[in-house]
Every structure is written in structure tokens, then in C-alpha cells.
N, C-alpha and C positions, 0 to 999 in steps of 0.2 A: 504494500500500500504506500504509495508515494503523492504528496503534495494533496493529500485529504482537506478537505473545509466540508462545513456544514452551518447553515445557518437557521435559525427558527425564528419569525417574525422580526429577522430585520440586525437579531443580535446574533453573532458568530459564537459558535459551540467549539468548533473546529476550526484549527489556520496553520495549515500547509504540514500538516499531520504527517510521519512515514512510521510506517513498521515494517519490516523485515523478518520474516521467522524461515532456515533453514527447516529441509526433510530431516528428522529425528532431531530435533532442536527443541528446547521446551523455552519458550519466551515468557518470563513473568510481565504483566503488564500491571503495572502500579500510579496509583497518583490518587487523592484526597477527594471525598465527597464533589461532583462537580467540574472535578477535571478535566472529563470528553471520553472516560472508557467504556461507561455504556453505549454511549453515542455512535466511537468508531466500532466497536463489535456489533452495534447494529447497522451499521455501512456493511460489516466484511460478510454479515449472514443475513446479507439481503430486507430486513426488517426497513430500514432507512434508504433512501438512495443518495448518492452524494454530488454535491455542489459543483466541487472540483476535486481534481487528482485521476489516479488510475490506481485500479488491482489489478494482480497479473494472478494466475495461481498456476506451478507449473508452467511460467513463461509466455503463458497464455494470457493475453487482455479479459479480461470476464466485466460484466455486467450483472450486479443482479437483481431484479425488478420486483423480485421477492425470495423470500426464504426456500421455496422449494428449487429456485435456478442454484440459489447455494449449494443446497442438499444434491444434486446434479452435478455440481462441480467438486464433491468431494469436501465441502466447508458443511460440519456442524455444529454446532452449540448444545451442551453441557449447561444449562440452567441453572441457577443456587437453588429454586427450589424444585426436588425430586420430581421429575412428571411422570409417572410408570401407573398403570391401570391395576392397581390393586385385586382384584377379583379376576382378572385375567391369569394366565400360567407366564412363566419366564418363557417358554419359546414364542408365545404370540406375544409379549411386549417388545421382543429382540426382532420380531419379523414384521410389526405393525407396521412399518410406512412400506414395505414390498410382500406382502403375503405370496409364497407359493400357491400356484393353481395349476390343479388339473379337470381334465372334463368329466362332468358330471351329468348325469339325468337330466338333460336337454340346459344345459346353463353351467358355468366354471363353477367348484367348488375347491377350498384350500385344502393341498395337498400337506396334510400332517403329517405324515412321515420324514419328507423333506423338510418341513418348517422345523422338525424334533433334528434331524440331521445338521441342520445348519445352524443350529442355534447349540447345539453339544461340541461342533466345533469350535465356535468363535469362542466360549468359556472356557476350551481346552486350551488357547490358542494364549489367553489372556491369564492361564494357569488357575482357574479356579473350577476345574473338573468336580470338586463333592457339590456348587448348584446343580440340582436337579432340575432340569427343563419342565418337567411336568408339574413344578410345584407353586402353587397360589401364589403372586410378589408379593403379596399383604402377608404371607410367612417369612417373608425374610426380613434378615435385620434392614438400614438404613444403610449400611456401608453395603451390604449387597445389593441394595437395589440402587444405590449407583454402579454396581456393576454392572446389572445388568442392562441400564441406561448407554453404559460405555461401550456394549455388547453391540447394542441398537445402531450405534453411531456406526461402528465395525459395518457393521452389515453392511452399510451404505458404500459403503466402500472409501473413508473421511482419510482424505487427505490431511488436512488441517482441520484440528480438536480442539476449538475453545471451552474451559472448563473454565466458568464461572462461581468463585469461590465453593471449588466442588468438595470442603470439608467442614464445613459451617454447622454441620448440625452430626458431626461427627466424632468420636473421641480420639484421643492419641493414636492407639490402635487402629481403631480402624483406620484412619488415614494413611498410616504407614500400607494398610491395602491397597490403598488409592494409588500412593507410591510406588507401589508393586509394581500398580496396572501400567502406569506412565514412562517406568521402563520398559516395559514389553513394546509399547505404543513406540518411543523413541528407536530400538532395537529393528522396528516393521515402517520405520521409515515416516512416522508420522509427522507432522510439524502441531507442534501445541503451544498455544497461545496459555499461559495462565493465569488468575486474576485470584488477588487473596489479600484480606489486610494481614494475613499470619506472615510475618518478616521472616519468621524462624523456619519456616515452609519453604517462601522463595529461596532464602538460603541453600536451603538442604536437597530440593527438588531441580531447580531452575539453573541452564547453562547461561541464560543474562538476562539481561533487568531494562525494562522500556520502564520510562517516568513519563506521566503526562502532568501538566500544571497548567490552570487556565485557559487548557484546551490550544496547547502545543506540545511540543515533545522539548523536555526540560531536564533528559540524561540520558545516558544509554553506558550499560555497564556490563564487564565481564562478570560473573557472580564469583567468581573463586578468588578476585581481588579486588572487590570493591567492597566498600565496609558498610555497616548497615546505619552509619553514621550521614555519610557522604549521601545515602539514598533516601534518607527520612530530610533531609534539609533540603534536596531536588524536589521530595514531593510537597515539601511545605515551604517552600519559598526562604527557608531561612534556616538556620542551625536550629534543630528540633531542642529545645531544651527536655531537660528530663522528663516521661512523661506522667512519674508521678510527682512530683516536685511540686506539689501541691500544699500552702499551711493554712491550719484554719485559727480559731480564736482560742480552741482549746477550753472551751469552757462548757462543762458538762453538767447539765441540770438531773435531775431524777429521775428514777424509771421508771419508761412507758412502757414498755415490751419485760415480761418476766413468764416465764415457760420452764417445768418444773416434769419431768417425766413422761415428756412429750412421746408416743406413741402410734404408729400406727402398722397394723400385722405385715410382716414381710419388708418395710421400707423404713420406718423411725423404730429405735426401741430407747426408751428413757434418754432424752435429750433432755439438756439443763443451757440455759441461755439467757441471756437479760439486754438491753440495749436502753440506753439513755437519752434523754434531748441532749440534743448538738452532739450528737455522738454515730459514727458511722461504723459500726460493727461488720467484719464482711466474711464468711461461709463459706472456705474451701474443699470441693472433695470432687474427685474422680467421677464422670457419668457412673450409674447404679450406687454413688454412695448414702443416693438421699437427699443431695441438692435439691434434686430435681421436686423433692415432696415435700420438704420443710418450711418453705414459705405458701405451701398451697393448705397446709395442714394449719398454718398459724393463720391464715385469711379465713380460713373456713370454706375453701373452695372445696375440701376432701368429704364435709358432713362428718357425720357420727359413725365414721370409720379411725376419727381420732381420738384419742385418751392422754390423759395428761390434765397439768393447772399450768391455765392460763393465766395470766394477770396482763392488764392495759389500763393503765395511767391507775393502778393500785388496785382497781377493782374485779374480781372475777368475770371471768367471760369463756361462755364453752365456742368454740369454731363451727358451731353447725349446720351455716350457709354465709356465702360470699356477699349476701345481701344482711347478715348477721354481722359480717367483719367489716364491713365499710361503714355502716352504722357507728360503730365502735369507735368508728377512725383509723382505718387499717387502709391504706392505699395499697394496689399491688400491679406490679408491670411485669407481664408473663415474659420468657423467652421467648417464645413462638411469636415476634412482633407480625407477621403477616397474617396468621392463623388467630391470634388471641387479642391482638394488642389494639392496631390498627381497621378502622371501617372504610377500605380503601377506594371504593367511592362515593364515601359522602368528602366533605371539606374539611380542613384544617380546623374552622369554630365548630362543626358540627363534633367534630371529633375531639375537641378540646373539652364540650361541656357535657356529652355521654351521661356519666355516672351521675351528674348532678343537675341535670336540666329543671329540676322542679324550685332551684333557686333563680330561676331565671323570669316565672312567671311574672305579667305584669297582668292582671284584674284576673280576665277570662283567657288572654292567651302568651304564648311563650313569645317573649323579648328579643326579637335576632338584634337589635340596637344594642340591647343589655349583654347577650351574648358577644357581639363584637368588639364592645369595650372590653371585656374579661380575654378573649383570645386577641387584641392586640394590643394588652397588656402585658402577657405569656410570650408574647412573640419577642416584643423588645426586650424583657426582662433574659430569657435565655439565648438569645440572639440566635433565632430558627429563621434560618435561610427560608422564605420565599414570598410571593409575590405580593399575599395578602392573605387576610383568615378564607379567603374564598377560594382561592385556590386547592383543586384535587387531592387530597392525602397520597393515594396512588402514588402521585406526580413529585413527591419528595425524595432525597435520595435518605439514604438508612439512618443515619447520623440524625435528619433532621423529624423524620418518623420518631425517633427512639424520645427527643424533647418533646416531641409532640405528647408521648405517652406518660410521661415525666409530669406534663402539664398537667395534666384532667387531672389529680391526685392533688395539687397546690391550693386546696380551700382551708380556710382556718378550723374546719372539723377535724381536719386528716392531721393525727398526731406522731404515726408511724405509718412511712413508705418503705415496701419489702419490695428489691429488684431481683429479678431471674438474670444472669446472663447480663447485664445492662449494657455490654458494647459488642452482641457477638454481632460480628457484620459489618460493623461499622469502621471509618478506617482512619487511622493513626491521629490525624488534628482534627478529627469530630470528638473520636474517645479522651483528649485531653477535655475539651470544650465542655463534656457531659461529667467528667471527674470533678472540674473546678466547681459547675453547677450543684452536683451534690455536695460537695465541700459550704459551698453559699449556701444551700437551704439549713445542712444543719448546724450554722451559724447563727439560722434565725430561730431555733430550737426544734427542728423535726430531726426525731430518731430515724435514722437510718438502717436498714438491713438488707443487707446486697450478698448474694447467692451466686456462685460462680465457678467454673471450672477451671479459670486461667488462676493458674498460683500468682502469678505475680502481677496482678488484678488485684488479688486481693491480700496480699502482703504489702504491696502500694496504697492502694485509699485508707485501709481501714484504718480505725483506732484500735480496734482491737481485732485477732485475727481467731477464727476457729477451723478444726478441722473436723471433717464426717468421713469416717471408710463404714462401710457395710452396717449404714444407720444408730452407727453410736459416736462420740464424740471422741475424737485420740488426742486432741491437741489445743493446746489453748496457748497461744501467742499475745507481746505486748505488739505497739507501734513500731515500726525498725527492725524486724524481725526478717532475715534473707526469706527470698521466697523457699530457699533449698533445704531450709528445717519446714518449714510447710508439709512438703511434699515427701521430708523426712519421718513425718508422722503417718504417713499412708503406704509405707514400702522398707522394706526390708532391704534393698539396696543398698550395696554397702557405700558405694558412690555418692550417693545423697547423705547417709550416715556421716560421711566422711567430711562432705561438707558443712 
């Protein structure tokens, strides 16, 4: 792709754009909420058409007028979130965009034998022989049904494999599956584009590094010598300073949040935990250690599946529905921002006053005036990029979704806000932006509780750190604590031990 522009009403996304990705080459593509990478990968996989420039693929000039010319020219995309038809078997999600046919009782019908044959190669091929083709994708995990997505791609016969932050909702392990696959992939001559706020990923994954910044190309780097210093300053326009380097007032009021025995069968067993105003408490442990349930269990989003004492701002309160816990003053921001978080199309205010719209009313009907003072009040106080409260939620990028979700939660009722995950997705100078914002609320006295699977997430914000393996608590840390005792408290590694 050479000399790329894209423009939308008038203002340029794109100016004079190139990328370059050799066969068996994995190109990280990187750069900051807004930079122009969604933009050019929907130029390369025909979703956009472009302004100016040329693509070649294979030496060839191409055009693509849409997604399917891509998928023709051997260009596919890899999506962040999983598209695979659940209820279908692994060989019909691997053959769904070319179904085998043969003749049937007067009309084609799909030849299964072939579709079972072609679909046991391409998984052999990719080294993951114990999927079963005949088996429902809603049975597999999340890391296999990006396989089998990867599978799909194969099929087509994908020259060049745009994988769109393809481990975002996956754990250490499995990715290193992923890893696997993108050897095989580079080995068979594929060109792969890769997009990831994980630094530690492009590192470890990626032979070099495209930077975009305000929608040009702002680096271009070998990965085995170039430091992840040098690449976080290309993407942010400046020496990245630390990016937990965050202080707050230090001043801690009493406790709102006290949980005493906290249970639930199979996921929690006797959790102990407290959290204060102006206080950011933050919950590390491994996917399956119980992150994932702890803040769902304390909202009352889990019902009378939990057991334990609760206390909020001194008073007892059992978790028995999510319309129980907000009551209460318990704000909560799921991981799953697209599935739980976000209502992606209604607007920015609609989606700002959600949980609380019944403060809005004025006589007989709801206030959009009263509503639009409150979301562009939110807007300037967190400095959420866009156009106005009317503008699409859809139409934000993750970073500014994630404050969006942040917001609806900021009424003088809510006295504890519990984060899932609060920056997966999002990329390097939004996740500072959304740190310091929590640091500022609980400054103004809201307790904080943030759930997380990045150790050093959450050895960074917190004031105080915890840890969860296999739903019991192993570790309790001050402020200052390396992430690498963290992560010491969940493993027996002598390597972590050591540090």
C-alpha cells in the first residue's frame, strides 16, 4: 500500500499512508486510539475505498470495491470480535464462505465428506489435529474458535492475514496458541499484518513494527532492535512517560466496600476484602481465578448463588440483583464493553444516562436538554474524544467507549465503582488517560475496585494490590509492590520466586 489518503467529510483520516508487508513476514501495525488503523485495514479488505494511492498484492495492482474482491485476492481479516456460528460444527464454519457441492435430487446439495476432508486438513496443517470437525464451535474454548476462524481464512486461500487484536479476550496460554498458528502461517508463506495494544506480543510475535500517528506513518522499525521505548513515543507523539506514574492525594476516608466470606460454588470460596473512599484497591489473578466472578458477585449481578457478608458504607446488604446493587450505590463496568457495556446504537447521552434516566425527568417526560447538560459535562470533565453527546457510540474508538462506560456510574449515589478488565482493548495513551481519570474520581472520595488480569495493571494503579488463584485469596500487597511478586503468589515458578 503506497501513498494511501482517505478522507470523511472534508477532514483527512489518511495522508500519503504506505505499508509494506513481505510473504511470511508478520507486520505489527500500531498507533493510538484514532491514528488511521482501522481506516487503512478497511482500505486493504475492501470495506473503504480509497482517495488516493495504490495496492498491489503479489505485484499485482488490485482494487477493491468491496470485501468479497478482497477475499478473491487472497486478503482477509481476522476481527477482535470472534464471528464463528456457534450451533454450526467446525467443518461448516471453516467451509462457510465456499461450501463443497455435489448433485443432488434434481438441485446441488453440500458434499460432507469433502467439507469433513478439507476442513481435517487445514487443522492438520495448522497443527491442531485433536479439533474435531464434527464438533459444535459453541464447544470449544475461545482460543479454538479462533482457530478455527484462522482455518476459515486458510481455506480461502489468504495471502495476507490481518489479525485484528486476535488475543483480546484470551489468556496467556492460549495466545501463545495463536503464536503457534502465526508460525505455521509465516512458514506457508503468508504475509500478516498484526494489530495489538499488547507491546509484549508485538515484541515477541512481530519481525517489525509500522507506527501510525494522526493518520501518517510516524516509524517503521526492525522488532529485534528497536526498543519499546522508541515505539510508544512514535505512537504518542512524545517520550511516553511512565505509564503508571500516576499520584493521587493519598487521603483515605472509611469503608464503603467490606466483604467477609464471600462465596460462590465452584468460583469464590471465603474471600475477605475491604476498599475505602479515595482508595483504588485492584484484583489480580489469572482467567479461571475468579476475577472474572468477584465483582459480579459483589454487584449482585450473580443473585442468590452468593454467600458471604457484605457490608456498603457500614450497612449490610445481601447481592441479590444488579438492580439491588446499584441501589446500594455499587456502579459496575463489565469486561465485555461491546456485549455488556456499550448500547452501540443509540448515542453517546443516551448511553451516558442508561442506569439513571429516571433522574432526568422533567413533569411528565424525560429531559434530552437535562440529559445533554449531564453528558457534556462527562464529556469535558474526562476528555472523551468526539463530536458531541449525539454522536453514535458504535462510532467511538475503544478508549473513548471504555469513559463512556466510566461515565453512567458518576452520580453522587454511586459510592463504589467495580471495573472488569478497564483497559482491555484499549491502546497505550487512552489506558494512561483512563488511569489518571480513576486516580481523579477517587480523589473526590469514590472507592474504587478494579479486576484485572494484567499484573502490572494492577500493581501500577492500585493502592493496595490482591491476588485470586483458584477463588481464594494468596496475596495481599502494599502500593510499590513489583508486579513479579504479584504473579509470585499464583505460580510456583521458581523464576518469579526469584524475583
Amino acid at each position: 500500500m503506497r501513498g494511501i489518503g482517505k478522507s470523511f467529510g472534508g477532514v483527512a483520516v489518511l495522508a500519503d499512508v504506505e505499508l509494506v508487508v513481505q510473504p511470511g513476514e508478520v507486520m505489527a501495525l500500531l498507533g493510538s486510539n484514532g491514528a488511521g488503523k482501522s481506516t487503512l485495514v478497511k482500505i486493504l479488505t475492501g470495506v473503504y475505498t480509497r482517495d488516493a494511492g495504490t495496492v498491489h498484492v503479489d505485484g499485482e495492482a488490485v482494487v477493491f470495491p468491496d470485501p468479497r474482491a478482497a477475499v478473491a485476492s487472497g486478503v482477509r481479516l481476522l476481527p477482535q470480535e470472534i464471528s464463528v456460528m456457534g450451533d454450526m460444527t467446525v467443518a461448516e464454519n471453516i467451509s462457510l464462505a465456499d461450501l463443497p457441492l455435489k448433485r443432488g435430487p434434481g438441485f446441488p446439495v453440500v458434499d460432507d465428506r469433502t467439507m469433513r476432508e478439507r476442513s481435517r486438513a487445514l487443522l492438520d496443517q495448522l497443527g491442531f489435529a485433536s479439533i474435531g470437525v464434527d464438533t459444535l464451535v459453541k464447544r470449544l474454548s475461545v482460543a479454538e474458535q479462533r482457530i478455527v476462524e484462522i482455518a476459515r481464512a486458510l481455506a480461502g486461500k489468504a495471502r495476507v492475514l490481518v489479525m485484528d487484536e486476535p488475543t483480546a479476550a484470551l489468556t496467556e496460554q492460549e495466545a501463545k496458541l495463536i503464536f503457534r498458528i502465526i508460525h505455521r502461517l509465516k512458514e506457508q508463506q503468508v504475509a500478516v499484518v498484526y494489530i495489538s495494544h499488547y507491546l509484549n506480543e508485538v515484541f515477541e510475535i512481530s519481525d517489525r513494527i509500522a507506527v501510525l500517528r494522526d493518520g501518517r506513518n510516524a516509524g517503521l522499525y526492525e522488532t529485534r532492535s528497536a526498543s519499546r521505548g522508541e515505539v510508544l513515543a512514535a505512537m504518542l507523539g512524545r517520550v511516553a512517560d511512565d505509564l503508571y506514574d500516576i499520584k493521587g492525594s493519598g487521603a483515605v476516608g472509611d469503608e464503603v466496600l467490606t466483604v467477609a466470606d464471600l462465596s460462590v460454588p465452584g468460583k469464590l470460596d471465603g474471600v475477605d476484602l475491604s476498599v475505602r473512599s479515595g482508595e483504588i484497591v485492584g484484583v489480580f489473578g489469572l482467567i479461571g481465578s475468579g476475577i472474572e466472578t468477584l465483582g459480579r458477585a459483589v454487584y449482585g449481578a450473580l443473585g442468590p448463588a452468593t454467600t458471604g457478608t457484605v457490608l456498603v458504607t457500614g450497612a449490610a446488604y445481601r447481592p441479590e440483583s444488579a438492580r439491588v446493587g446499584k441501589a446500594r450505590g455499587i456502579g459496575f463496568v463489565a469486561a465485555d464493553r461491546k456485549r455488556e457495556g456499550i448500547i452501540g446504537d443509540l448515542t453517546v447521552r443516551e448511553n451516558m444516562v442508561a442506569p439513571f434516566q429516571s433522574r432526568y425527568v422533567r413533569g411528565l417526560f424525560v429531559s434530552k436538554t437535562a440529559e445533554t447538560e449531564q453528558a457534556r459535562r462527562w464529556i469535558d470533565l474526562l476528555g472523551i474524544r468526539t463530536r458531541g453527546p449525539e454522536q453514535v457510540m458504535r462510532t467511538l474508538s475503544g478508549g473513548n467507549q471504555q469513559k463512556v462506560c466510566v461515565s453512567r456510574w458518576l452520580v453522587d449515589s454511586v459510592k463504589l465503582l467495580i471495573l472488569e478488565e478497564p483497559t482491555r482493548g484499549v491502546d497505550v495513551g487512552a489506558r494512561h488517560e483512563i488511569y489518571l481519570e480513576l486516580r481523579a474520581l477517587a480523589d473526590r472520595g469514590l472507592a474504587v475496585l478494579v479486576l484485572s488480569s494484567d499484573v502490572e495493571e494492577v500493581a501500577g494503579i492500585g493502592d493496595r494490590a490482591i491476588v485470586l488463584d483458584r477463588g481464594r485469596i494468596v496475596g495481599r500487597f502494599d502500593r510499590g509492590t513489583p508486579p513479579a511478586a504479584l504473579m509470585a503468589a499464583t505460580t510456583n515458578d521458581p523464576a518469579f520466586n526469584a524475583a
